[in-house]
N, C-alpha and C positions, 0 to 999 in steps of 0.2 A: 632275296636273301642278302643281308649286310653282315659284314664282317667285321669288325671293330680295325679299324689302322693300327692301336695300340699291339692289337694281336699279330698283325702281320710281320711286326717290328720286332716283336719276340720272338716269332718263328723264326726269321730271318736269321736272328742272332744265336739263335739255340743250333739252326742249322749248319751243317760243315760243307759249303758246296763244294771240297777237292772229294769228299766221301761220295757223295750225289753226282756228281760229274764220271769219279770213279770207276761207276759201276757200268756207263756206255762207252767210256773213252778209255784207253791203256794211257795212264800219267807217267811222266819220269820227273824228277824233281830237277829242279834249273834255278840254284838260288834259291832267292827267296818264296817262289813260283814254283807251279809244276807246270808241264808242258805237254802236247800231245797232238795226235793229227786232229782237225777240225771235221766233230761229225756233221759240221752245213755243209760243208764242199769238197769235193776233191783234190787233198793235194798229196805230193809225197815227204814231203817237210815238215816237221811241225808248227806251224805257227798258231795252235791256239794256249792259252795262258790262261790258268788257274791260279787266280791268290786266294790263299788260306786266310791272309789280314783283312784284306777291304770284302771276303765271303762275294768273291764277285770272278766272271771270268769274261773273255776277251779272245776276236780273234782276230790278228793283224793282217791275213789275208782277204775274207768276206765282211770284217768288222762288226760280225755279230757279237753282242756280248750281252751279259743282266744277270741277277741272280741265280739260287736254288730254284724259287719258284718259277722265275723264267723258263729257264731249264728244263724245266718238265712239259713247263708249257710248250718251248720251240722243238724239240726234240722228239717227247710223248704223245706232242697233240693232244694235251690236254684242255680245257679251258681254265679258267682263274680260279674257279673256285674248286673245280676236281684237283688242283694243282696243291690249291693249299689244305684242302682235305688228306691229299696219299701224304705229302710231306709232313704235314701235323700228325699224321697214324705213325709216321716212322720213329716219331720221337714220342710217342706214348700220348699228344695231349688231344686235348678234349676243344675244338672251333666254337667259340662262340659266334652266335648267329642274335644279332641286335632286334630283330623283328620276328624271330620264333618263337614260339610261345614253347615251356616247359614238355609239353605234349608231343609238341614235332619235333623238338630237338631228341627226343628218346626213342620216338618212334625213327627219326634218320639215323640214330644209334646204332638200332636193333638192324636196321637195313644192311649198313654198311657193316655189322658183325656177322649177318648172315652171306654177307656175297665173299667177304675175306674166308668165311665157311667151306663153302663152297669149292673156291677156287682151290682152297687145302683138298677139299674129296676128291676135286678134277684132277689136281696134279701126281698125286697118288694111283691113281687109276692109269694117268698118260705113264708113270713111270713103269708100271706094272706090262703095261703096252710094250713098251721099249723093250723089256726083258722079255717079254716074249716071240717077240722078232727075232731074238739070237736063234732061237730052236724052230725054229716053222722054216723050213725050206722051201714049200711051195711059197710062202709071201716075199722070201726073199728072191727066189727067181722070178719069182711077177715085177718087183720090183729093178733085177738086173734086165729082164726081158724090154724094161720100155726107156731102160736107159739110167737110172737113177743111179747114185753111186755111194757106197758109206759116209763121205764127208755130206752131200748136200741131203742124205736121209738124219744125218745126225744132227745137222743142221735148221731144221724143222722138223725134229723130235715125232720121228715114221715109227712107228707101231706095229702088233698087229693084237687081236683080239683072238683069241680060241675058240673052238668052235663049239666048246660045251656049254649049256644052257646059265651054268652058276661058276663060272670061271671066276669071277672077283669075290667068292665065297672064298678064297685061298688067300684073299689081298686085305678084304676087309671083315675082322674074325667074326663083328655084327653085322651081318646079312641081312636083317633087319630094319636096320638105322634109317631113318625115313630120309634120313639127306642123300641117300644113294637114288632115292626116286625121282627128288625134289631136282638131284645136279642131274637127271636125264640118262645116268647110266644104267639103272634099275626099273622093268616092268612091272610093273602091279597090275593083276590080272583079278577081279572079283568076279565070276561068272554067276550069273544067275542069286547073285543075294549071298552064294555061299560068305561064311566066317571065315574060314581059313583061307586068305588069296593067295593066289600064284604068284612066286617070286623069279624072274628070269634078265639075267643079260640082254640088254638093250643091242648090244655089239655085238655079234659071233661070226666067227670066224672070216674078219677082214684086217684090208691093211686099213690101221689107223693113223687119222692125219688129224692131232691137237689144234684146237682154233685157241688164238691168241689176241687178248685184247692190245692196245698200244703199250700198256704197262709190260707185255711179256708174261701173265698169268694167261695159264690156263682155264675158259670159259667153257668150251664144249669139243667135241669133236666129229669127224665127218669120217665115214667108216667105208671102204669100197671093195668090193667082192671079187674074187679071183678071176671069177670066172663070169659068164654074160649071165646069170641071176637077175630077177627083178626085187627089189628094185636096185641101182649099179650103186647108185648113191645112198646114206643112210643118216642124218645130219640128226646132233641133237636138236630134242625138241626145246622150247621157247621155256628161257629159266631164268630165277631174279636175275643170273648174272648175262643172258644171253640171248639175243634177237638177231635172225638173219638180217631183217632188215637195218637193222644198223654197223651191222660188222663186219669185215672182210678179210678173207684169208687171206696170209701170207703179209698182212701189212705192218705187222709186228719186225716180220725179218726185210721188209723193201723200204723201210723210211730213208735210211741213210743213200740207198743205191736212188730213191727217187731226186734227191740232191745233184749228186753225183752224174746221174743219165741227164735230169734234165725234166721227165717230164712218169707219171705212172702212167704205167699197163695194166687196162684192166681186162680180164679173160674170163671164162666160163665154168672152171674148172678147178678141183686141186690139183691135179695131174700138169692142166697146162704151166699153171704156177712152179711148181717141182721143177717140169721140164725144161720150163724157161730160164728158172736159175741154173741147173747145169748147163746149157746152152751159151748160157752169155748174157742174159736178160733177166738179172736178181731186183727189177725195179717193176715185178708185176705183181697183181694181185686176181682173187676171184671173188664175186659174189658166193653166196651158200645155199645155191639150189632155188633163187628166188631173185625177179628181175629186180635190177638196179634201181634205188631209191633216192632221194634227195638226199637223205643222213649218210648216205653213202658217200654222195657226191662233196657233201658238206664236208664229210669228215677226208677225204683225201684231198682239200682244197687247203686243209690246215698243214700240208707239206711240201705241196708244188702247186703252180701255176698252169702245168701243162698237165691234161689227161687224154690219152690217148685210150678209146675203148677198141678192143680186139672179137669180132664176132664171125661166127661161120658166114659165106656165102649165101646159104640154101637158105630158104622160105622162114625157117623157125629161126633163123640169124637175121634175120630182116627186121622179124618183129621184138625180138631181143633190142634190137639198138633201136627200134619207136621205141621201145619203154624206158631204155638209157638216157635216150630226147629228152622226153618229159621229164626225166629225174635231174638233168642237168642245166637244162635250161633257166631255173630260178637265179642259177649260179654264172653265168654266161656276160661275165661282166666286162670291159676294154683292156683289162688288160690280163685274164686267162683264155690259153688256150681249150679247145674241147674238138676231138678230132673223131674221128671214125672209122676203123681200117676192115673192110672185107675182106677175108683171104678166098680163096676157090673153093666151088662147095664140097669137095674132096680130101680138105686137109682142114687141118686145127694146127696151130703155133708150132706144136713139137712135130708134129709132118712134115710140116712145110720147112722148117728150118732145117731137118735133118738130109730132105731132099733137095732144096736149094742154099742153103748154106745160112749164117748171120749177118750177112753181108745187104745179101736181099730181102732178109725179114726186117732191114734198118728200113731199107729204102721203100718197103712197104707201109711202112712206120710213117716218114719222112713223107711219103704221098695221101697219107689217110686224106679223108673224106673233111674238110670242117664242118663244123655245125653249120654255121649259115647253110651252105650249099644241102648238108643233110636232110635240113628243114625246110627248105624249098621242094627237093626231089620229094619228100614225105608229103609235104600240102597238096602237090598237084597231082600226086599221083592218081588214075582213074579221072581226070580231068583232060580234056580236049581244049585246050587253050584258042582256037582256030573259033570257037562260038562263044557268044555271049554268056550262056549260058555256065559252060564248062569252067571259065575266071571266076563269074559268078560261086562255082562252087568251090574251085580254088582259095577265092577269098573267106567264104564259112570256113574252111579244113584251117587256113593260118592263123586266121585271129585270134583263138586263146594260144597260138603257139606264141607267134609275138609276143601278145600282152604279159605269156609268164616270164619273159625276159627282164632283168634290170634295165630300169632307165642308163642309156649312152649313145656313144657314138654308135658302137654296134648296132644297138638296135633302129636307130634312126638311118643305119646304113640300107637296112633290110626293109623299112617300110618305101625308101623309093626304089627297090628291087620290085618288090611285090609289087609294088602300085604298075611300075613298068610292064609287070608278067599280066595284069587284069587289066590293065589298059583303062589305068584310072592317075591322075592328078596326085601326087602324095598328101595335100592336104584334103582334099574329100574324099579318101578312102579314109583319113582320118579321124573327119569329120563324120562320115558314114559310120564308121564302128563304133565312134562316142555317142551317137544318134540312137544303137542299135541295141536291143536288152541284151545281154551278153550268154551264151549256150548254158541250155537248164539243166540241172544233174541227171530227171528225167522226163521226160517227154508226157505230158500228160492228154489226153482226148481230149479236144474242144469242146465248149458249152454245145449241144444241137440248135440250130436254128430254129426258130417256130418257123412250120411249113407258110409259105405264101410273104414271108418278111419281105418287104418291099426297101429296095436301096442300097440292095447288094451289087457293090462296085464290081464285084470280081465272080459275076454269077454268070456261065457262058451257056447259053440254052442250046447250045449246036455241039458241044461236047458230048460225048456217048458215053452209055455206063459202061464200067470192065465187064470184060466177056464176063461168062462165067466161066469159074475152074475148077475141075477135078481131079483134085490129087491123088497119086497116084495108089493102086492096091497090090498089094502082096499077092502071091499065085495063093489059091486055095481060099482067100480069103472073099467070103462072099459080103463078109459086114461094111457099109457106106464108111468110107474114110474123111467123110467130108467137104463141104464145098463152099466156093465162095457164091452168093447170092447177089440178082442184080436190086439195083435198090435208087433211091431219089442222088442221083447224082453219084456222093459218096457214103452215103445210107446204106450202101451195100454191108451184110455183115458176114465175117469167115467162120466157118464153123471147123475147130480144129479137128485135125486130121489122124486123128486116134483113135482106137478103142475106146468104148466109156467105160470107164473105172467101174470096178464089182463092187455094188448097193448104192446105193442111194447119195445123191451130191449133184453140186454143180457140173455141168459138160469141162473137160478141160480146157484150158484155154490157150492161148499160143504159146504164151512161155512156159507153161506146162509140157506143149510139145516137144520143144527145143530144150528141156532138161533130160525126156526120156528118149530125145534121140540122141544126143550127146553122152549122156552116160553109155546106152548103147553102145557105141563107138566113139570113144577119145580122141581116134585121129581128123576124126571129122574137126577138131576144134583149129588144128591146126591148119585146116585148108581154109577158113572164114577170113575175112579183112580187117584191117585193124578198128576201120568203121562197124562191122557186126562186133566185132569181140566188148568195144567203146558201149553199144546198142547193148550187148548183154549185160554186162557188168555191171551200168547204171542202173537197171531194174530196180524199181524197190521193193522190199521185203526180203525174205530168204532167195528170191528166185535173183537177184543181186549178188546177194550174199556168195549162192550154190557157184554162178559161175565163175565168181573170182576168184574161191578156194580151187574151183577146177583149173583157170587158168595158170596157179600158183601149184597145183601140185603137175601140172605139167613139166613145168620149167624144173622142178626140183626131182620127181621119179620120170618122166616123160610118157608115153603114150603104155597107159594101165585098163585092165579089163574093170567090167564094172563088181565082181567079187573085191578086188583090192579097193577101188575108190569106197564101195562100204563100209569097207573097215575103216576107214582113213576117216569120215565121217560121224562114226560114234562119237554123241554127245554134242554134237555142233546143232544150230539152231535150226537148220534146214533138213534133219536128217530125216526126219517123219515125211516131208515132203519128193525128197527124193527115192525113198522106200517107197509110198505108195502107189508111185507114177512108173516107178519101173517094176510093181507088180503086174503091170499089163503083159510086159518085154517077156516074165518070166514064165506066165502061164501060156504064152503062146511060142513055143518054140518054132528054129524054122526047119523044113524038111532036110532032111540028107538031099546033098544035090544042091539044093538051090541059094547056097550061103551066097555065091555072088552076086544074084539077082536079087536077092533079099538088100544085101550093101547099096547096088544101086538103087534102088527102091525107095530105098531111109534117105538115100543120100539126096535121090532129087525130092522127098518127102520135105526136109529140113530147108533147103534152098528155097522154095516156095513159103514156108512159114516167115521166115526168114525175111524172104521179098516182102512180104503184109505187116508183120510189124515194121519194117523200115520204111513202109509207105503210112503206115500212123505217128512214125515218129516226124517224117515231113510234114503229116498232115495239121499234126501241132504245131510245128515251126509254122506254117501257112496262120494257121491261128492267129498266133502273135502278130504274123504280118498284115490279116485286118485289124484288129488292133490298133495297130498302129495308123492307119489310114487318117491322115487331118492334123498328123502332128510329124510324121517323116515321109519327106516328097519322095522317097527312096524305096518307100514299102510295098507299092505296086512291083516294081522290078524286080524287086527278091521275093515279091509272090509271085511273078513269071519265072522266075530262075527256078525254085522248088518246083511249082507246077511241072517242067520239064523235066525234072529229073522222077516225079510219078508217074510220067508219062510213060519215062526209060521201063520204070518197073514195069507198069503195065502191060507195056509190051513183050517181058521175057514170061509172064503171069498168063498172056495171053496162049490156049494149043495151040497146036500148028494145023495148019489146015480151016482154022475159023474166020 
């Protein structure tokens, strides 16, 4: 998209930037100038200067200075051209665009008419919110109960929703109006074909917390229950104007404190958010129910240098900041920081501050974790440094971490770290991973061998097949669950460990298993590694698909029966798939009495499937490492290196007693 210069020149001049400055800064007039405190930095004096004549401003202590569209840009985190788009809307005109054709200019028309819509329905609805926080005493004592106070509820414009089904029937007189559906505050329910659909509040009876873009307009809101209800959290759904994965609470109200602190906070939570600005700490913010993404990271990189992420302790905080890893690591550049801070897995920000003071949540701050180091503890993790092997897998776990790094000194610091930790040269492990096909999205079977191929480098005829194994059965259940068979080597094939499906079809197959024992039980997902979770998610087809909406509605409702994850469901491409495989689960219920043994049962059920796909997905990578054999001197060793880690499996695949 081009913008004509001519245009910008006009805007410029049609612009008033002491009006635009205005609206973030309190101005006094000094002369010919206005004057006011400087929203880049901290000071208590005014030194930044607004002229009305040169439409320019200035500030004599951080010496930031540039126009209106600047302005928007350094302040709002906008980019160039969102900057001259909201500025051009404020003055009525119309952007020309030098390479759009008639067509797209009307249709980006119609867009940016419908999201300025929009954010009219949202903010109407938040103010409707506000009012009704005066008269609910139970949301206001929920809200004095964890600390919250009038200025900093008013301050992030806290709500609450009523608990009647058509409460915004009183706000908006057309209950109808498809933009009520469209902004996410409105369900439209058509059951079964009927004409007439059900119309009902999205929101009922919580406290409401407005999501705000960087302009300060209302996008969606995040809605949270008094009481321990599932699910706690309620976030609007995905609308022209609003995407979890690009937006974050509270960073509408923490741009100027990230200046100021130094560096953002980023948290799990609205609440932490809330808390932390009464506390002392107005420079945090939260994801919306969904792990941290690069556009995330992107977009608070355009206000500070420094990001500090904030995660629980426990198991599910671990795997929060792998996904924070990966989101920020593209961004990881010499001169931002990117930190890490674990608190105890007992407390969240507003515990832990309340019971150790601000003093020690700085210093907790001040000692986070850096990424380097984060990303070292994360590659080796489940690695035994002490054997060849274990480096060996050390070095597969880093290499895409590395590589998503910008070129620098940083990163050049970490490859002779690594090389140090594998007990390699930093130019030939360099040379080694440039040598090496880079990790596949997913794991495919190798071609079969024709039996008797003679000149197989890596064929050990003193190697024994895997036992065989039988997984485990349910009490009462007399039907074969399954088993693995001995076979030519690795010929062996598993026969999944399920019920067959009622009529006629293919046997299920592994990841067939691993959806109905997972819907089964959601917690189960959170005990797997970050290498199975990696292993499921890459899947292709729906069974891909299924676990990454599971892992994403974890993180947003958290551990759900599988009645709720069906609903959550409708309409999505995997849904027929998931239906059918956990019609097994529901016509076979389990007896009174034996739900525990039943958990355990599933649980070491899944762990064995689990083991076999992970030994197909080595077995592939082995693949590629004949393959390679005649063109990388290196490929024998990283086929001993996998080998051993089949082995590992084998071994836990193997009974006891055999």
């Amino acid at each position: 998209m081009t913008i004509p210069a001519s245009f910008i020149q006009e805007l410029i001049a049609r612009a008033d930037v002491v009006e635009i400055v205005g609206r973030y800064v309190q101005l006094k007039k000094a002369g010919a100038n206005f004057m006011g405190l400087c929203p880049f930095h901290g000071e208590k004096s005014p030194s930044f200067s607004v002229s009305p004549t040169k439409q320019f401003y200035h500030c004599f202590g951080c010496g930031v200075h540039g126009n209106a569209i600047g302005f928007l840009m350094e302040h709002a985190g906008m980019g160039f051209v969102e900057a001259v788009h909201d500025l051009a809307g404020q003055y009525g005109l119309q952007v020309p665009e030098d390479d759009a054709s008639p067509a797209e200019r009307a249709r980006a028309a119609n867009q940016r008419q419908k999201q300025a819509t929009l954010t009219d329905v949202l903010e109407k609805a938040g103010e409707a919110y506000r009012k009704s926080l005066r008269q609910a005493p139970g949301a206001i004592e929920y809200l004095k109960g964890r600390g919250v106070s009038g200025e900093v509820a008013k301050q992030f414009g806290i709500g609450y929703a009523p608990a009647g089904w058509r409460a915004l029937a009183s706000v908006f007189p057309d209950y109808d109006d498809p933009l009520l559906a469209e902004s996410g505050l409105v369900i439209v329910n058509t059951e079964d074909g009927a004409e007439d659909a059900k119309r009902y509040d999205r929101f009922r009876d919580r406290v409401m917390f407005p999501i705000r873009n960087v302009k300060g307009e209302c996008i969606g809101f995040g809605g949270r229950v008094l009481g321990d209800e599932k699910p706690k959290y309620l976030n609007s759904p995905e609308t022209p104007v609003f995407s979890k994965g690009r937006e974050l609470y509270g960073l509408y109200e923490a741009r100027a404190a990230f200046r100021e602190r130094g560096y953002a906070l980023v948290t799990e939570g609205y609440m932490d958010v809330v808390a932390l600005a009464q506390l002392g700490f107005p420079n945090a913010v939260a994801t919306l129910g969904t792990a941290c993404t690069t556009e995330h990271v992107q977009k608070l990189f355009r206000f500070t240098e420094s990001v500090v992420f904030s995660f629980d302790g426990d198991a599910a905080g671990r795997r929060a900041a792998r996904k924070a890893l990966d989101g920020a690591l593209p961004y990881a550049t010499d001169v931002r920081s990117i930190k890490f801070l674990f608190l105890p897995a007992e407390h969240d920000p507003d515990s832990f501050i309340r019971e150790f003071g601000a003093d020690a949540f700085a210093r907790f701050v001040q000692e986070a974790t850096p990424l380097s180091r984060f990303m070292i503890e994360a590659a080796r993790e489940g690695c035994d440094l002490t054997t060849a092997e274990g480096r060996a897998h050390m070095s597969s776990n880093v290499r895409p971490l590395w590589s998503a790094m910008p070129d620098g000194a940083l990163k050049r610091q970490l490859l002779s770290e690594i090389a140090t930790l594998v007990q390699l040269d930093a130019n030939a492990l360099s040379e080694l991973w440039a040598a090496t096909p880079g990790p596949r999205k997913a794991a495919t079977a190798p071609a079969p061998r024709p039996s008797g191929e003679p000149g197989d480098p890596f064929d050990y005829p003193n190697m024994p097949p895997p036992a065989e194994y039988e997984p485990p059965r349910y009490e009462n259940d007399s039907k074969p669950r399954g088993k693995f068979t001995k076979g030519k080597r690795w010929g062996g094939k598993f026969e999944a460990p399920i019920e067959p499906l009622r009529g006629r079809g293919k046997p299920p197959s592994r990841p067939d298993v691993a959806v109905r024992l997972l819907l089964s039980n959601m917690a189960q997902w959170e005990a797997l590694s970050h290498e199975l979770h990696v292993m499921l998610c890459d899947l292709p087809g729906p069974h891909g698909a299924l676990f990454t909406w599971l892992d994403s509605q974890l993180h947003e409702h958290g551990v759900q029966p599988w009645a709720a994850l069906r609903e959550g469901m409708r309409g999505l491409d995997f849904e027929s798939l998931a239906e059918r495989l956990m019609s097994v689960s529901e016509s076979a219920p389990v007896p009174e009495g034996e739900e525990d043994q039943h958990l355990a049962d599933a649980a070491k059920e899944l762990s064995s499937v689990l083991d076999f796909m992970l030994d197909d997905r080595l077995k592939a990578q082995q693949s590629e490492a004949i393959a390679a054999v005649g063109k990388d001197p290196k490929a024998l060793e990283r086929y001993k290196a996998l080998e051993a880690r089949r082995l590992e499996l084998r071994a836990r695949l193997k009974p006891s007693g055999a």
